[in-house]
C-alpha positions, 0 to 999 in steps of 0.5 A: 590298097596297102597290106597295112597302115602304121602309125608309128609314135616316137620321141627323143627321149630314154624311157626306162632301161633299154637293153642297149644305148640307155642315155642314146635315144636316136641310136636306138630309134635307129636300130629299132626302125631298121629293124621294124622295116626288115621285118615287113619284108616285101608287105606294102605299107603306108608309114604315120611317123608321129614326132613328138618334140623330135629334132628334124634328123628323126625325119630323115631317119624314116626317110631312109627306110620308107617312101611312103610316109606321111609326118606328124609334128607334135610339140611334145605332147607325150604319151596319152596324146600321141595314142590318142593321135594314132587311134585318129589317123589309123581310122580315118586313113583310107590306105588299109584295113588293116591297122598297126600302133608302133611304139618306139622301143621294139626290136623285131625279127625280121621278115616276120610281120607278114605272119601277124597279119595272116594270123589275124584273117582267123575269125576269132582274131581280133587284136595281135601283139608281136610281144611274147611279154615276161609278165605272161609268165610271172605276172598273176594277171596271167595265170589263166587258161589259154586257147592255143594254136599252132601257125608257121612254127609259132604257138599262139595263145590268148592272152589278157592284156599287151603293151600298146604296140598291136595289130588289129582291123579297122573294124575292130579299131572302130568298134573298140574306140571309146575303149582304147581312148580311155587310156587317154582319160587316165587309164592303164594300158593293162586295165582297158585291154582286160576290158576288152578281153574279160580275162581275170576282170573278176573283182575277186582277182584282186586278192591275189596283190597290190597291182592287181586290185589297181588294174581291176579297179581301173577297167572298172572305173573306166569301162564298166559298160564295156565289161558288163555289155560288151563284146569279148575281144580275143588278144593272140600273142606268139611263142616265141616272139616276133618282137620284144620290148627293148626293156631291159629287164622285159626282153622277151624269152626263147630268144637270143635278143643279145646276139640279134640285137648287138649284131645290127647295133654295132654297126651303129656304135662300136662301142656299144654295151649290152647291160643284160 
């Protein structure tokens, strides 16, 4: 058995504003794969390279970080399809128990991974992010009581929601499928996790601003039974982080992105520019 299977989502193009290579999208698929297979270290693992709409160089991309690959050509389905795509393979392949959704746009510390799935052996850890995000800090969807603990330097908190960038079981995947492919039906990201962790689901927190009540209003909308019925799924994310989302405006605190990041990508361009 491998230590875990990945199923890693990517496409050609720029979404947002990354902290580096805004109008490159293979320069930064290349620095954020190079990273993600230095912070998995010695783990063994088993790699679903989904390309959706990617020309063939992105295949000789992964090829030159992983052996163990298998690829998925989809015609530029996008987002939704692609999660949707993950959810299936992570299920139904046989090589791990234990199951990672990657998106295209992380950075990652290396030798790292290891510590996310010795975290998630805890009896009370269902899911665990590598993102310690901003909006934990700033967003009203977060301002709530933490659990708390320590693990190889880092501090681990419960929180209410993540990206779609996880760590989880199959187990728990297969308990939580109907969940996380309402995402493909319409819903937020932030709306089904909060479903699953009951954090700040309270109708009332809608109150507090425009965003929340859209949030709130979507995880009812979409998984009302699961909110009223179901398991309370604990969400663990790490401070400081293990990753961050390459968003400029949403790199991860306590952490000096700039320096690591700028580091590996100018030997990819030299010329390269940091816009944060």
């Amino acid at each position: 058995m491998k230590d875990v299977a990945v199923a890693y989502r990517i496409y050609p193009g720029v979404s947002k504003t990354p902290a580096i290579f805004q109008e490159d999208k293979y320069k930064l698929s290349k620095l954020c794969l190079e990273s993600f297979r230095e912070s998995l270290g010695d783990l063994d693992v088993k790699i679903f390279a989904i390309l959706d709409g990617c020309p063939d160089r992105y295949v000789d991309l992964f090829k030159e970080y992983f052996n163990d690959i298998e690829f998925i050509r989809l015609d530029s389905v996008g987002n939704q399809k692609t999660f949707e795509k993950q959810i299936n393979l992570l299920l139904n392949q046989k090589d791990s128990d234990i199951v990672y959704f990657a998106e295209d746009d992380y950075f990652y510390l290396p030798n790292t991974f290891e510590e996310m799935i010795e975290f998630l052996e805890y009896e009370d850890v269902d899911f665990v992010t590598p993102y310690d995000h901003l909006d934990y800090y700033e967003h009203p969807l977060h301002q709530h009581r933490k659990e708390k603990r320590t693990y190889k330097g880092r501090i681990w908190r419960t929180v209410a929601s993540t990206c779609l960038t996880f760590l989880t079981s199959k187990k728990v995947l297969k308990e939580t499928k109907k969940i996380m492919e309402s995402y493909v039906h319409g819903n937020h990201d932030a709306s089904l996790w909060i479903s699953l962790t009951k954090i700040n689901i309270n109708p009332l927190k809608c109150l507090k601003s425009r965003e929340m009540r859209y949030i709130i209003y979507l995880a009812w909308k979409y998984c009302w039974k699961q909110i009223l019925f179901g398991k309370r799924y604990k969400l663990w994310a790490p401070k400081p982080s293990i990753a961050t989302h390459m968003e400029s405006t949403k790199l991860a605190p306590s952490v000096n992105w700039k320096k690591l990041i700028m580091a590996k990508a100018k030997k990819i361009d030299p010329e390269c520019k940091f816009v944060v």
